[in-house]
MILO-338733 format. One record per atom (N, C-alpha, C): residue in three letters; x, y, z. Coordinates in steps of 0.001 Angstrom, whole numbers, padded with zeros to 6 digits, always signed. Example, Ala and Ser with C-alpha at 12.3 -4.5 7.8 and 13.67 -1.06 7.14 Angstrom:
2
ALA+013190-005690+007800/ALA+012300-004500+007800/ALA+013200-003300+007800/SER+012850-002250+007080/SER+013670-001060+007140/SER+012900+000030+007870/
END
This chain:
124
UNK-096286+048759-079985/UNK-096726+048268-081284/UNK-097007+046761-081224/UNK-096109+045993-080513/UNK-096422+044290-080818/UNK-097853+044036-079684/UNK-097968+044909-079153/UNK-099178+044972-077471/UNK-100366+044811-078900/UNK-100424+046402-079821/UNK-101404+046311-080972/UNK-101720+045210-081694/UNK-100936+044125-081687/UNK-100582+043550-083011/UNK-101343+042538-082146/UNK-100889+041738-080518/UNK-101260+041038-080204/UNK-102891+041100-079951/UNK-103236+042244-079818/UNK-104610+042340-079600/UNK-105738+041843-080959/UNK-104713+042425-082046/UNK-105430+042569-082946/UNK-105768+041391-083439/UNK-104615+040107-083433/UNK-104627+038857-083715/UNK-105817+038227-082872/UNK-106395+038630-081135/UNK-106412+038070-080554/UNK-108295+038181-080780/UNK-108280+039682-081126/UNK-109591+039975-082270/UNK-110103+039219-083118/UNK-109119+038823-083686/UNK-109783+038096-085122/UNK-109973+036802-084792/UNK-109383+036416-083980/UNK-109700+035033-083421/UNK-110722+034683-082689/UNK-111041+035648-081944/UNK-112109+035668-081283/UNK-113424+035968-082173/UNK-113500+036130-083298/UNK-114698+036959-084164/UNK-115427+035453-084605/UNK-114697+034204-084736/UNK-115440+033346-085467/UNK-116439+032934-084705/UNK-116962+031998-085233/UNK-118250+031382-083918/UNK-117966+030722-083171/UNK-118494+030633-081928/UNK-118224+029484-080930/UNK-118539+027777-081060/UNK-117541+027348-081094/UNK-117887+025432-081318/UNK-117684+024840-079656/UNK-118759+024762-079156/UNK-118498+023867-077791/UNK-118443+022350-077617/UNK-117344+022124-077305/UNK-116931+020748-077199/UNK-117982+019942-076476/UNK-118675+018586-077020/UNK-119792+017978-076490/UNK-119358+016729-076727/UNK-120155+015743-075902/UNK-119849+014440-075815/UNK-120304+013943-076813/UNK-119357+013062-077640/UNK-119278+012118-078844/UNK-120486+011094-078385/UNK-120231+010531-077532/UNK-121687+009790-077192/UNK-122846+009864-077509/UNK-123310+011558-077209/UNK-124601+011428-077733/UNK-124760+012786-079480/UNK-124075+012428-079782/UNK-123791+012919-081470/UNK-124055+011428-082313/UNK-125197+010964-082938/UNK-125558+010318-083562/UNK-125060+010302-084953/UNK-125724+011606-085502/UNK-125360+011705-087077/UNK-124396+013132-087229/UNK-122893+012733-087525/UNK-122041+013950-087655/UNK-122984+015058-088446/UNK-123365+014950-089275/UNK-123779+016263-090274/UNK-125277+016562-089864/UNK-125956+015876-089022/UNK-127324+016434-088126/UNK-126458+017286-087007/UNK-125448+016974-086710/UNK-124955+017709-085317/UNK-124521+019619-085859/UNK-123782+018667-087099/UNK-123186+019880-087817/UNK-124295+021008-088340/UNK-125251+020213-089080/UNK-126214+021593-089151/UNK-126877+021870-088263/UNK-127219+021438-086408/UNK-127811+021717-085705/UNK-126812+022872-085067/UNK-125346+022296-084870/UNK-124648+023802-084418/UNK-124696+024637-085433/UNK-124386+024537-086621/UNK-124448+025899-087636/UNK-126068+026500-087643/UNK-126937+026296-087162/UNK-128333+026839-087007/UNK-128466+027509-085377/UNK-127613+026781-084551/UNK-127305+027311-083279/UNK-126545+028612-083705/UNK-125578+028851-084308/UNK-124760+029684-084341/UNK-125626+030637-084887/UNK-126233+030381-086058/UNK-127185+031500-086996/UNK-127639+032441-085404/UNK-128480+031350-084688/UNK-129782+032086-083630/UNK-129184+033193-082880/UNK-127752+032732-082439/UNK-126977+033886-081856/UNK-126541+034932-082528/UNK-125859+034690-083810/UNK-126059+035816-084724/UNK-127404+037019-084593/UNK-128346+036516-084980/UNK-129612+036713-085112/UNK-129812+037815-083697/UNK-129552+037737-082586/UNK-130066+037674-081459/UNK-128686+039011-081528/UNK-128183+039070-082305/UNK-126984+040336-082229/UNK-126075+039725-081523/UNK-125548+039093-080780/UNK-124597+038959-079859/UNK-123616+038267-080570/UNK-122594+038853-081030/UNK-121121+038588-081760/UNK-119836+039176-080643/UNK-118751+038730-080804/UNK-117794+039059-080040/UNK-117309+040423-080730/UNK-117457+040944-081600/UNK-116870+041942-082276/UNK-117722+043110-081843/UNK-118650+042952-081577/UNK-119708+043778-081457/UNK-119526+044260-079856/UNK-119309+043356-078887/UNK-119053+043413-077700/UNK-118132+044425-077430/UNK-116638+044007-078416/UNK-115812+044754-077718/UNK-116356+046130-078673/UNK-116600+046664-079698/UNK-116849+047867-080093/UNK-117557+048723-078949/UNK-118870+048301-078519/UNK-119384+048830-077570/UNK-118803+049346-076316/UNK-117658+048138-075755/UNK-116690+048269-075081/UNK-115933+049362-075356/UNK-115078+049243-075934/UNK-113970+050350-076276/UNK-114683+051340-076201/UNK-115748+051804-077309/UNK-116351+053414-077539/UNK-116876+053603-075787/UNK-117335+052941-074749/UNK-118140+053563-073678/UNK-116376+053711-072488/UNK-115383+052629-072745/UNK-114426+052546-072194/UNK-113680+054138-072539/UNK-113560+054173-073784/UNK-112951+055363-074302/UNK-113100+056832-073876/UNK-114505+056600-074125/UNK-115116+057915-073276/UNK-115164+058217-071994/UNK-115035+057443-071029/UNK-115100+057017-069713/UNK-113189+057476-069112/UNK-112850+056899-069793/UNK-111517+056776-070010/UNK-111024+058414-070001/UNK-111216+059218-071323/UNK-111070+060374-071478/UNK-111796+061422-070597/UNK-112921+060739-069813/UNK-113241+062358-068922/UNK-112294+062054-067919/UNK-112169+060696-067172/UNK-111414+060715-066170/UNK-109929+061779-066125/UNK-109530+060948-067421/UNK-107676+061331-067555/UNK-108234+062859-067842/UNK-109463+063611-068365/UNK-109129+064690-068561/UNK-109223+065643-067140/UNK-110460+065613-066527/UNK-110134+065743-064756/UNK-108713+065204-064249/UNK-108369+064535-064368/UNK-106915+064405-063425/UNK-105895+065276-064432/UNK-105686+064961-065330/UNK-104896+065708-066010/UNK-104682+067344-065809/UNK-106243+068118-065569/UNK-106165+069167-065211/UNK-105806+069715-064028/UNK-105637+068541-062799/UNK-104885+069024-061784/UNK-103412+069490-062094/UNK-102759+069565-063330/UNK-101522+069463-063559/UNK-101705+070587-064636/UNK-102897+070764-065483/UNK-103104+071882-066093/UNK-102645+071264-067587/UNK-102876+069772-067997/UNK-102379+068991-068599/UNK-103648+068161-069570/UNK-105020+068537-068790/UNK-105734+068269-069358/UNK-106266+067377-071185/UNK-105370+067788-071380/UNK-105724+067279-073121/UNK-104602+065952-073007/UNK-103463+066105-072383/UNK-102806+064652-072527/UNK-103434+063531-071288/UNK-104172+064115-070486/UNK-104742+063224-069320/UNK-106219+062638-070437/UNK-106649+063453-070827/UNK-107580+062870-071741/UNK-107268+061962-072823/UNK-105898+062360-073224/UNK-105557+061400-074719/UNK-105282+059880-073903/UNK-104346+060040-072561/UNK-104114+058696-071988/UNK-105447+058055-071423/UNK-105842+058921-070821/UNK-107201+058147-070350/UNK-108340+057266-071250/UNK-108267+058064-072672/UNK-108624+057456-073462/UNK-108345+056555-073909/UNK-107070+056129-074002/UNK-106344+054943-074471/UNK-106230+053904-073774/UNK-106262+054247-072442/UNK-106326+053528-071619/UNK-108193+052344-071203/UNK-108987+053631-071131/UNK-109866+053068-070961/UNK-110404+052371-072272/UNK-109983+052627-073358/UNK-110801+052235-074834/UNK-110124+050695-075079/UNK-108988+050221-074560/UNK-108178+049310-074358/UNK-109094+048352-073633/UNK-109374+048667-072201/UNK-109641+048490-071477/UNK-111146+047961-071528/UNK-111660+048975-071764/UNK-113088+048337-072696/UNK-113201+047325-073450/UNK-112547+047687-074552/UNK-112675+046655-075586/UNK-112068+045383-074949/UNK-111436+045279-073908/UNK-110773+043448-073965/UNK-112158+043099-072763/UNK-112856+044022-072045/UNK-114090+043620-071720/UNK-115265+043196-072008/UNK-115584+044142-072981/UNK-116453+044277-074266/UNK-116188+042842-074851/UNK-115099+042477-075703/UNK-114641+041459-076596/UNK-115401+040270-075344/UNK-114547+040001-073930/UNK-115584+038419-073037/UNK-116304+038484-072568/UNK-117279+039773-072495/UNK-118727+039552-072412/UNK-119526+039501-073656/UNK-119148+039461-075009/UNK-119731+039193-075884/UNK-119834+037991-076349/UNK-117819+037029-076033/UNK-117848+036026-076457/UNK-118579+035277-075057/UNK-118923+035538-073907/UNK-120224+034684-072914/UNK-121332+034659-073201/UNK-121529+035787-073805/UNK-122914+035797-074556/UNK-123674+034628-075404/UNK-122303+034636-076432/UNK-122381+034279-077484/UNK-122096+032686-076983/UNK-121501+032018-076303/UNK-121279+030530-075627/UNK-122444+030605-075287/UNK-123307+031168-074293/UNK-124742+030587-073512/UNK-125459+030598-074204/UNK-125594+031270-075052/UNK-126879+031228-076359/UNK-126570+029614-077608/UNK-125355+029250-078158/UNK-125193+028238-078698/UNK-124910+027090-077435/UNK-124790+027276-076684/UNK-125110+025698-075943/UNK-126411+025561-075323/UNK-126702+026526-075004/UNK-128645+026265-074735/UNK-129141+025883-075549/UNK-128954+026368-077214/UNK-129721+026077-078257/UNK-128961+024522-078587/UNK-127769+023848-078081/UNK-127812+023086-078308/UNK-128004+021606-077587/UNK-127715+022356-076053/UNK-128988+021378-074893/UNK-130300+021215-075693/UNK-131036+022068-075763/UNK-132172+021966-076682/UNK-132439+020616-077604/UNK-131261+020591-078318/UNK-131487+020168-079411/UNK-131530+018489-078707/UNK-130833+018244-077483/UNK-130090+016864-076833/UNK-128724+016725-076915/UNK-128269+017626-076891/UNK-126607+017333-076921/UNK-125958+017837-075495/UNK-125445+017051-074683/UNK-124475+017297-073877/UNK-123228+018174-073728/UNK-122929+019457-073089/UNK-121811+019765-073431/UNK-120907+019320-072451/UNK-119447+019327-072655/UNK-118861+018989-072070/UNK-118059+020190-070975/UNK-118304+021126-070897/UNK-118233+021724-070270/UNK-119422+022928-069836/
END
């Protein structure tokens, strides 16, 4: 249960938008920077790529993946339906915390390109 709980926290945290730390140096006008990342952020929106979205995709292809396996092994044991329930859980887990950082990479390369673009340096 606290494994659930931590994930779930770790979900929601991950859902907001990405802010990449950039050099103060070349940030001229705070609130030109500010609406140039909040218009960065829109484009990635736009472009579908959200972290929430990632891991959904994740989990549901993990899940399924997950459940034929455990259900083949399971049936070596003649167990089939609990090799499927674990496998499922396992892989839908498994998915989704994949799913979830290839969405949030996504979602970083698309707002710092758009904000190279713009002239801003990131710092990482």
């Amino acid at each position: 249960m606290r494994t659930t709980g931590i994930l779930l926290v770790l979900f929601l945290v991950g859902c907001g938008a990405y802010r990449p730390p950039f050099d103060p140096k070349f940030i001229r006008d705070k609130a030109v920077f500010e609406t140039d990342l909040s218009e960065c952020q829109t484009v990635a929106k736009e472009q579908g790529v959200t972290i929430g979205k990632g891991g959904a995709v994740g989990a549901g292809i993990g899940g399924a993946a997950g459940a034929g396996v455990g259900a083949a092994a399971g049936s070596i044991y003649r167990r089939a339906g609990t090799g499927a329930e674990i496998g499922g859980i396992i892989g839908g887990v498994s998915g989704l915390l994949s799913g979830l950082a290839a969405g949030a990479v996504d979602q970083r390369t698309i707002i710092t390109n758009c904000m190279v673009g713009r002239g801003y340096r990131p710092l990482r």
